[in-house]
N, C-alpha and C positions, 0 to 999 in steps of 0.2 A: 410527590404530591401534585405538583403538576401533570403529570402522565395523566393521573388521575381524574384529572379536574374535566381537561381534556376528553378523556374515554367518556367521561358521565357529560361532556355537552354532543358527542357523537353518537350518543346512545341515547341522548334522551333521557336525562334518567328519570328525571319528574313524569314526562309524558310516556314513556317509553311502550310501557304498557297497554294504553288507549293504543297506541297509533299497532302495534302486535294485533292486537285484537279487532280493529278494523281492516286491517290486513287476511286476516285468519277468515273474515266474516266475505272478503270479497272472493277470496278463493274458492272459500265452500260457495256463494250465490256462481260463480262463474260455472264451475262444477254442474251445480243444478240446472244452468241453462245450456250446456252442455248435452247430457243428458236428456231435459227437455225436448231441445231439437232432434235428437235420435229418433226420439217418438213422433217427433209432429210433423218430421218431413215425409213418412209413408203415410202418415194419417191425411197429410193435405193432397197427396198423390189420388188417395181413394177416394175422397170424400172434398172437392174441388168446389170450395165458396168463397164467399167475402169473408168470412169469420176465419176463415182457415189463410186466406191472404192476410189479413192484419195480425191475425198472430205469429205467421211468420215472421212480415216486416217487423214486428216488436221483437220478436226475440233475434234475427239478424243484425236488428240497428245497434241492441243491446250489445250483443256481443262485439259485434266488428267496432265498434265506438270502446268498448273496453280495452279490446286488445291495441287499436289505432291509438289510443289516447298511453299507453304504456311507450309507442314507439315515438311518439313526440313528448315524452318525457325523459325518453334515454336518451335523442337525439337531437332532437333542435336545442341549441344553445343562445343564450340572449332571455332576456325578460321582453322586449319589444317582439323578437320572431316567434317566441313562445304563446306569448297571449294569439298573435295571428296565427296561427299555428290549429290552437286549442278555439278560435271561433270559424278558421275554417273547417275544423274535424267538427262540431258543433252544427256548423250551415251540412254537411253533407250526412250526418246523423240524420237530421230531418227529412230532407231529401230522401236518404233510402227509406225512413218510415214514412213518408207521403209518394213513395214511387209509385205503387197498387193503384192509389187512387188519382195519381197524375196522370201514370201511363199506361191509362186501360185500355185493351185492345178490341175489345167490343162493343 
C-alpha cells in the first residue's frame, strides 16, 4: 500500500494528467516553431526588413528561452541559484528580442 501511495505522489495522480497534457501542448508549440523558422530564415534572406527582423528575434528568443530554460531546470540546483538562474535567462530573453532594434547597424 505504501508503494502505492508513493508511485500516486510521483506520478501525480490527481494532477497527472493536466501536467501530460501541458507537456504534449509544449512540444507540439515547440515543433511548430521549429518548422516555422525553416520557412522564415530563407524568407528573411529574400525579402530583408524590419518585419522580417522582429519576427525573427521572436521566434529565436522563443526558442533558445525554451530550450535554455530546460537546461537550467536539469542543471542548476538550489531554490536561490535557480530563481537567478531563470531571471538571468529572462534578462537575456529580452535582450535577444530587443537586439534588432538595439544594434542596428545602419
Amino acid at each position: 500500500m505504501a508503494v502505492l501511495l508513493r508511485l500516486g505522489v510521483l506520478c501525480g495522480a490527481q494532477g497527472g494528467r493536466a501536467r501530460s497534457k501541458a507537456a504534449s501542448v509544449h512540444w507540439t508549440s515547440e515543433k511548430v516553431v521549429s518548422v516555422l523558422l525553416l520557412g522564415l530564415l530563407p524568407a528573411a534572406y529574400l525579402n530583408p526588413c524590419s518585419a522580417m527582423d522582429y519576427s525573427l528575434a521572436a521566434v529565436f528568443t522563443i526558442y533558445s528561452h525554451w530550450d535554455l530554460g530546460q537546461v537550467v531546470t536539469d542543471y542548476v540546483h538550489g531554490d536561490a541559484s535557480q530563481k537567478a538562474a531563470k531571471a538571468g535567462l529572462l534578462a537575456l530573453s529580452a535582450l535577444t528580442f530587443a537586439g534588432p532594434r538595439l544594434f542596428q547597424l545602419s
